[in-house]
C-alpha positions as CSV (number, residue, x, y, z in Angstrom):
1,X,25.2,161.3,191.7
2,X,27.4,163.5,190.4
3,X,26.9,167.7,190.0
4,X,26.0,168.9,186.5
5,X,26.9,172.2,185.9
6,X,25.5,174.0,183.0
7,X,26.6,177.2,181.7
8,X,23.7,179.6,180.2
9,X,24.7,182.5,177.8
10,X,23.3,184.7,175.8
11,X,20.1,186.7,177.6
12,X,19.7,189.7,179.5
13,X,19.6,187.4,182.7
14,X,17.2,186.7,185.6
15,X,14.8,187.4,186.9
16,X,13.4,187.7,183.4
17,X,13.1,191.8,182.2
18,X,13.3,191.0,178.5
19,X,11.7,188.6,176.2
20,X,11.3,184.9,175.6
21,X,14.8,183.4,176.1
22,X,15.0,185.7,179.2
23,X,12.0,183.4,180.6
24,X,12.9,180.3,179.1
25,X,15.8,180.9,181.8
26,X,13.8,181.6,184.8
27,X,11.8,178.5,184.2
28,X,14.8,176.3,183.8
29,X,16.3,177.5,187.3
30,X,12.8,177.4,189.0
31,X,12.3,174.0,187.3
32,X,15.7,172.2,188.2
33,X,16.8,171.1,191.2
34,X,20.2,173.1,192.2
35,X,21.8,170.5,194.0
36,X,21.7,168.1,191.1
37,X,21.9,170.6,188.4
38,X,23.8,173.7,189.0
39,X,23.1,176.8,186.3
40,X,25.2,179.2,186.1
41,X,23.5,182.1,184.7
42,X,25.3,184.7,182.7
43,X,23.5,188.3,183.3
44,X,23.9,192.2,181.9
45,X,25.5,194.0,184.8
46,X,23.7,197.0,183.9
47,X,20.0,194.9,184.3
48,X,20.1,194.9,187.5
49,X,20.7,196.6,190.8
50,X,23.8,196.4,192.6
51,X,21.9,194.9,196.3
52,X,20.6,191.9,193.9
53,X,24.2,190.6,192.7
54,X,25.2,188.8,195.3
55,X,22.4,186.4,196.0
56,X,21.8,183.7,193.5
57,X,18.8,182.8,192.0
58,X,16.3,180.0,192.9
59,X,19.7,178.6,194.3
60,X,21.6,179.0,191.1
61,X,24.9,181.2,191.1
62,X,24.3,184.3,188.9
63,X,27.3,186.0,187.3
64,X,27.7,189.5,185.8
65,X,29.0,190.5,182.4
66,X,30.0,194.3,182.0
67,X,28.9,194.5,178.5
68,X,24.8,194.6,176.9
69,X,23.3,191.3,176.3
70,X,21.6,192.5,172.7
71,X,22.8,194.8,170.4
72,X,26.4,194.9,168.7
73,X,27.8,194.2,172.6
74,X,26.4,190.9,172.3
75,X,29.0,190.1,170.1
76,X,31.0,190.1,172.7
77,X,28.9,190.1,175.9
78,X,28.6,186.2,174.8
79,X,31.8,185.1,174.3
80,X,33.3,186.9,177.2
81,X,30.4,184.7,179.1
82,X,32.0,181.5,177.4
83,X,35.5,182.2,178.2
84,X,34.4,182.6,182.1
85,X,31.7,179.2,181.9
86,X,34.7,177.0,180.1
87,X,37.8,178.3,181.9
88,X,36.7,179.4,185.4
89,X,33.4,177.7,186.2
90,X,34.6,174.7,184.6
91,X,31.2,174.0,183.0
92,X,30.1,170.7,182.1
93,X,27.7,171.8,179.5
94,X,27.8,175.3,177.7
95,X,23.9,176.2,176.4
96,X,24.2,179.7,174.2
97,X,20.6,181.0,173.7
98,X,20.9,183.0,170.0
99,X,24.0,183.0,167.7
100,X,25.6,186.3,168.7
101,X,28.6,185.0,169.9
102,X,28.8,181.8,167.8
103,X,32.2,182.8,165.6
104,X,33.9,182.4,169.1
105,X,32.7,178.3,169.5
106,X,35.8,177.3,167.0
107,X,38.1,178.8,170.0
108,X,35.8,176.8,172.6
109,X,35.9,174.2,170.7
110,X,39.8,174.2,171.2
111,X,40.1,175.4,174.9
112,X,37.6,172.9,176.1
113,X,37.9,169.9,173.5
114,X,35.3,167.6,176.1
115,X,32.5,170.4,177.0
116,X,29.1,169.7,175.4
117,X,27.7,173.0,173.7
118,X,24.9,173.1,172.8
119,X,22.8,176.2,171.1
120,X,19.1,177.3,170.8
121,X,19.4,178.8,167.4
122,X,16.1,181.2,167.9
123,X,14.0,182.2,165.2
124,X,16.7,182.6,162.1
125,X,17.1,186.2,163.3
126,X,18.4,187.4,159.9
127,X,14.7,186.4,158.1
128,X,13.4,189.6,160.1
129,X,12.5,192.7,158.0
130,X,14.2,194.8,160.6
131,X,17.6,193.9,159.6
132,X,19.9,195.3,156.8
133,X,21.5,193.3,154.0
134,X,25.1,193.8,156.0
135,X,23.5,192.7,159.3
136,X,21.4,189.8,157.6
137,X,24.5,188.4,156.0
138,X,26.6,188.6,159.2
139,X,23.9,186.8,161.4
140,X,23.6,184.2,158.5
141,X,27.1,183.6,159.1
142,X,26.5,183.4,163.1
143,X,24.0,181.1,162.3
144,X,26.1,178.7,160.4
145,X,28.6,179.4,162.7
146,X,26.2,177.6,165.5
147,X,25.5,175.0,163.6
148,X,28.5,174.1,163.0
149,X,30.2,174.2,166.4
150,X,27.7,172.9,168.4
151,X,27.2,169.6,169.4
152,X,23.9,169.8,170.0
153,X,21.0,172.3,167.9
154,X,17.5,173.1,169.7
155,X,14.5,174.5,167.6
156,X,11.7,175.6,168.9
157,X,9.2,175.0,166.6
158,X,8.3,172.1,164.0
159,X,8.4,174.5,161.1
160,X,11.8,175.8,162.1
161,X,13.1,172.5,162.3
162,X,12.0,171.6,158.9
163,X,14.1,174.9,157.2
164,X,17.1,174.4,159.6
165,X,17.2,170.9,158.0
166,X,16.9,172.1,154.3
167,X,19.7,175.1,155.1
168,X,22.2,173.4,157.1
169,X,21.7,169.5,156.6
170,X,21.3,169.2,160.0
171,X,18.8,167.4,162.7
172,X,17.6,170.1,165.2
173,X,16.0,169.1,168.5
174,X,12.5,170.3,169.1
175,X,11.8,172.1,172.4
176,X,9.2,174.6,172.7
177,X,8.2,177.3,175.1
178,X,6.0,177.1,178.4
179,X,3.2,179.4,179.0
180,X,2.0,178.1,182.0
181,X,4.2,180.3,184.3
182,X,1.7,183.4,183.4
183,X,-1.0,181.4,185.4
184,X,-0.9,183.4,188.7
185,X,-3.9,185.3,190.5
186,X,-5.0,188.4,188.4
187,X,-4.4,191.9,190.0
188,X,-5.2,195.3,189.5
189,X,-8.7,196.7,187.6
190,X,-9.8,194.1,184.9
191,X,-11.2,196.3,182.0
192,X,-15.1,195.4,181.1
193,X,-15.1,191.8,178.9
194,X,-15.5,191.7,175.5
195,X,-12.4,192.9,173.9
196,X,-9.5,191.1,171.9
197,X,-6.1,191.5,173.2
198,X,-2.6,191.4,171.3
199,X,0.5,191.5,173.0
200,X,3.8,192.3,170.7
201,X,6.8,194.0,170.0
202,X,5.4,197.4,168.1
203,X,7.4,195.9,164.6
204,X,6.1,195.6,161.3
205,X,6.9,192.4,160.9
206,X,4.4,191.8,163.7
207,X,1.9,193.2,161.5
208,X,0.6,195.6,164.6
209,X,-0.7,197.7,161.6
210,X,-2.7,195.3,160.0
211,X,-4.3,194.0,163.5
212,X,-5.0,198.0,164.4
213,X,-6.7,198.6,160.8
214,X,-8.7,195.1,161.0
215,X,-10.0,196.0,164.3
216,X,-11.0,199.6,163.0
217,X,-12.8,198.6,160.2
218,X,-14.3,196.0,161.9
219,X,-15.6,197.9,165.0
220,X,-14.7,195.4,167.3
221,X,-12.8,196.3,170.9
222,X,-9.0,196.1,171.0
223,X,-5.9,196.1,174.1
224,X,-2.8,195.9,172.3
225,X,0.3,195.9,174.7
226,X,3.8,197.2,173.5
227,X,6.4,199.2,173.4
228,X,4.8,202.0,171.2
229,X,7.3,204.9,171.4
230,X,10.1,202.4,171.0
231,X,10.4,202.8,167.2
232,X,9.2,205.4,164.3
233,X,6.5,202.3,163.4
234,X,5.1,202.6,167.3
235,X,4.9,205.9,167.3
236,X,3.5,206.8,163.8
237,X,0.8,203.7,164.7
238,X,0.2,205.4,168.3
239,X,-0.4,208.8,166.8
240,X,-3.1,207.1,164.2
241,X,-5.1,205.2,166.9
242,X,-4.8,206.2,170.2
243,X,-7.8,208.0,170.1
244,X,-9.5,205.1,167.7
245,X,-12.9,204.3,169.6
246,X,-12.8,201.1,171.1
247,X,-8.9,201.1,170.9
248,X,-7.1,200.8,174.1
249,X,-3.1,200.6,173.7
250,X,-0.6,200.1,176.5
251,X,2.8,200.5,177.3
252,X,4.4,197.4,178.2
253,X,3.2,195.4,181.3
254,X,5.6,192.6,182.9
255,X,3.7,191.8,186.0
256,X,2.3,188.9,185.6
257,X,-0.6,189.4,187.5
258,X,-1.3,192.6,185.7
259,X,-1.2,191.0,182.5
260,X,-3.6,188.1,184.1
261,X,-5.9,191.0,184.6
262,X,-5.8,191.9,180.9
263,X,-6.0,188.3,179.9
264,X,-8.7,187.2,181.9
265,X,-11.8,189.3,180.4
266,X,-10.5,189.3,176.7
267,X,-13.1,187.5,174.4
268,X,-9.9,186.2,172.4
269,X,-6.3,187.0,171.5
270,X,-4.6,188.4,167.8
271,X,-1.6,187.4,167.3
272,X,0.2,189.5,164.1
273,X,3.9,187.3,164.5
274,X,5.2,186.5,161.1
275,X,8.4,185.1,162.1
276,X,10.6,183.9,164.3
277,X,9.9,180.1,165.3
278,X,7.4,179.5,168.4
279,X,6.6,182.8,169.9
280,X,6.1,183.2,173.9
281,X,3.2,185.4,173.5
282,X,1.1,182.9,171.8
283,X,1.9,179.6,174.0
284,X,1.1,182.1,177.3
285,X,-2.1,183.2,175.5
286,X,-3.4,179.4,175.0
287,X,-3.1,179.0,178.8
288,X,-5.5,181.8,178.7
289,X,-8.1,181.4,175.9
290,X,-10.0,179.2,173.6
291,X,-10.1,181.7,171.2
292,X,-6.8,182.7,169.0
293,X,-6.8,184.0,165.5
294,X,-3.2,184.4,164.2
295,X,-0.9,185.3,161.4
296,X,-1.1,182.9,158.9
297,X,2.8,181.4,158.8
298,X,4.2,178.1,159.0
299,X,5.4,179.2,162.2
300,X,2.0,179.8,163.8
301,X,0.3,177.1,162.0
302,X,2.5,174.8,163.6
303,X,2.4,176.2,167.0
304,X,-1.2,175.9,167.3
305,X,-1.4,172.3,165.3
306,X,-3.6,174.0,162.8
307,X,-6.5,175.1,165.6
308,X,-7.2,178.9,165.9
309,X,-8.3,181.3,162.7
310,X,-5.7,182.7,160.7
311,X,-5.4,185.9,158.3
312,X,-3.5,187.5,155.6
313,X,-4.3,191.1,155.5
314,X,-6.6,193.6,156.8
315,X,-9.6,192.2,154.7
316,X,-9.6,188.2,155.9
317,X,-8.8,189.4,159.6
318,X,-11.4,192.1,160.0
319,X,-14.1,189.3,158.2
320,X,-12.7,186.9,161.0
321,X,-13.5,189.2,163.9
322,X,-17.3,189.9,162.9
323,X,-17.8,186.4,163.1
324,X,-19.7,185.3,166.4
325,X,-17.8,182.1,167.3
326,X,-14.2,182.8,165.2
327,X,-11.1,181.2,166.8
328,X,-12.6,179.0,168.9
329,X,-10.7,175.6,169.7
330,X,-12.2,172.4,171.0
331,X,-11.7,171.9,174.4
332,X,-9.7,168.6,173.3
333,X,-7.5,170.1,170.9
334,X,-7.0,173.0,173.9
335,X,-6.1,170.7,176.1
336,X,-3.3,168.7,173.9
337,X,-1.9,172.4,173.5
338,X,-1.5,173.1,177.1
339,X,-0.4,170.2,178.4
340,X,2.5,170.7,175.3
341,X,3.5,173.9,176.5
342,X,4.8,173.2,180.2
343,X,7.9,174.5,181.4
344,X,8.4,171.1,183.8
345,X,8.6,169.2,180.9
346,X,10.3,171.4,178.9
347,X,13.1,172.1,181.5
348,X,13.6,168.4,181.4
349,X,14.2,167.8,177.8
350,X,16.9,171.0,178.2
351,X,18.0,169.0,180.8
352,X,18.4,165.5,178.9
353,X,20.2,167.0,175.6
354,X,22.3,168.9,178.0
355,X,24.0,166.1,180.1
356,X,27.1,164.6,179.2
C-alpha cells in the first residue's frame, strides 16, 4: 500500500490552542494511522515553543510558518504553506481549512496540475456581523475563489450545504465535527449542580447579550466561558454582569478536564451561535447533556435534527428557562446525535474525499 501524504493548511496548528479547525486537526492526526497516512501539518511558529518543533505530532511531521495563521497574515501564512506542501513535501493531497489563502489555488493549480485540493469552506465567514463591507466583499471573493479551484468542497453542516448550493451551483460534501474528544475524567472543583453553561466567543453575533439578560430576568444560574476582555462587547457585557447574582463568567478554559468539570454538574447548555455552519461547542456539549436550548438558525436546527429548545430574543429564552423539563432530548434521538458526532468516523470520511 502506497504512503498518502496529505498536506493541512490553514489553522493555528497542533496541539489545538485555537478553535474548531484547530481540533478538527488534532483528531485527524490522533485518528489516522501515520504509516499509511502521513499529515503534514502546517503551524504558526509563533504558537508554540521553540523545544516542541522538532518532534512531530502523534507521528505526523509538523512544519512551521513565520507568519499568523488568522488575521490579514493569513493571507499569506496559507499560501506560503501551499507553496512548501506542493513543491517540497510533494503532497498528494492539499486540504486548506478556511478560504484565506484561496486567490493563490489558480497558481497551485498550475504548479501542481495532478494534486487533489480539496477545501473546508467554514462557516461563509463574510455572513458574520463582525466584518466590514470591504472585508465582506473580499472574503466573498476567497470564497468563490475556493470553490472554484478546488476539486473537492467540505461543509459542515446540512444547512450550509444547502446555501453553498444556491450561491455557487455546486455539490458540497457534508462532514461534521466530533465532540467526543472532550470525554476525559473531570478535574479540578466542580461548582454545586444546577446551573446552565454557555461556552462562546464574547461576539454579538453569538448573542452572549441576549443569553446574560434571559438568565437575569429569569433568575436562573449561569457559567458562561469566554474571552470577555477580548473585545469592547466582552468588556461592556463583563462590566454589566459580573456581579449579576447567580452569574458566574470565566475566562477561557482549554483543559479538557477543567471544562469536564464545568460540564458535568450543568443542568443544561445555551447556546447563542447565529452563524457559522456546525459549531464545536454545541456537538461537544451533546456528548455532555440531554438538555440544549439554542439559537434558533438553520444552522443549529440542523445540527441538532430539530431536538433541543430554541429562542429568538430575550423574551422566548428567559420563558424557556423557567420551564422545569425545557431542552430535554429523548435518549433515542441523543443517542443518533452522538454516535453522529465522532471524530473516528469523521477522520475517515476526510480521509476517503482526500485520496487520490
Amino acid at each position: 500500500m502506497n504512503l498518502q501524504k496529505i498536506g493541512v493548511v490553514g489553522t493555528v496548528g497542533v496541539p489545538a490552542r485555537y478553535g474548531g479547525f484547530e481540533t478538527l486537526v488534532e483528531q485527524l492526526a490522533r485518528n489516522l494511522t501515520p504509516s499509511q497516512t502521513q499529515l503534514i501539518l502546517y503551524c504558526q511558529r509563533s504558537a508554540y515553543p521553540e523545544d516542541a518543533k522538532a518532534t512531530p505530532f502523534a507521528g505526523h511531521r509538523r512544519v512551521f510558518v513565520p507568519l499568523k495563521a488568522n488575521g490579514a497574515q493569513s493571507m499569506l501564512h496559507d499560501p506560503l504553506a501551499m507553496l512548501h506542501a506542493a513543491l517540497a513535501a510533494r503532497v498528494d493531497t492539499l486540504l486548506v481549512l478556511g478560504y484565506s489563502g484561496a486567490w493563490f489555488l489558480p497558481v497551485l493549480r498550475i504548479l501542481r496540475p495532478g494534486m487533489r485540493i480539496v477545501t473546508n469552506i467554514d462557516g461563509m465567514e463574510w455572513r458574520r456581523d463582525k466584518f466590514g463591507g470591504f472585508a465582506k466583499r473580499v472574503l466573498r471573493t476567497l470564497e468563490w475563489c475556493a470553490t472554484r479551484f478546488s476539486k473537492a468542497i467540505i461543509a459542515d453542516n446540512a444547512a450550509l450545504v444547502v446555501l453553498a448550493q444556491e450561491l455557487h451551483g455546486i455539490q458540497p460534501v457534508l462532514i461534521t465535527y466530533g465532540g467526543d474528544h472532550t470525554l476525559v475524567e473531570p478535574t479540578g472543583p466542580a461548582p454545586a449542580s444546577g446551573y446552565w453553561l454557555s461556552i462562546a466567543r464574547i461576539e454579538p453575533e453569538n448573542n452572549c447579550h441576549v443569553i446574560l439578560e434571559a438568565i437575569a430576568d429569569s433568575g436562573s444560574q449561569l457559567i458562561f466561558v469566554g474571552n470577555w476582555t477580548a473585545s469592547s462587547y466582552g468588556q461592556k457585557l463583563k462590566t454589566r454582569y459580573a456581579d449579576q447574582n447567580g452569574v458566574t463568567l470565566l475566562d477561557p478554559v482549554y483543559d479538557l478536564a477543567r471544562l469536564a468539570a464545568l460540564r458535568r454538574n450543568a443542568k443544561g447548555y445555551l447556546h447563542g451561535h447565529s452563524v457559522g455552519g456546525t459549531n464545536p461547542s454545541l456537538v461537544e456539549a451533546i456528548h455532555h447533556t440531554d438538555r440544549l436550548i439554542a439559537f434558533d438558525c438553520v444552522f443549529n436546527r440542523s445540527t441538532l435534527d430539530q431536538a433541543g429548545e430554541y429562542f429568538r430574543d430575550v423574551q422566548s429564552l428567559a420563558s424557556l428557562l423557567k420551564s422545569e423539563n425545557t431542552g430535554r432530548i429523548p435518549k433515542c434521538k441523543l443517542d443518533v446525535l452522538r454516535d453522529r458526532y465522532r471524530w473516528q468516523s469523521i477522520s475517515q470520511s476526510y480521509l476517503r474525499l482526500c485520496e487520490v
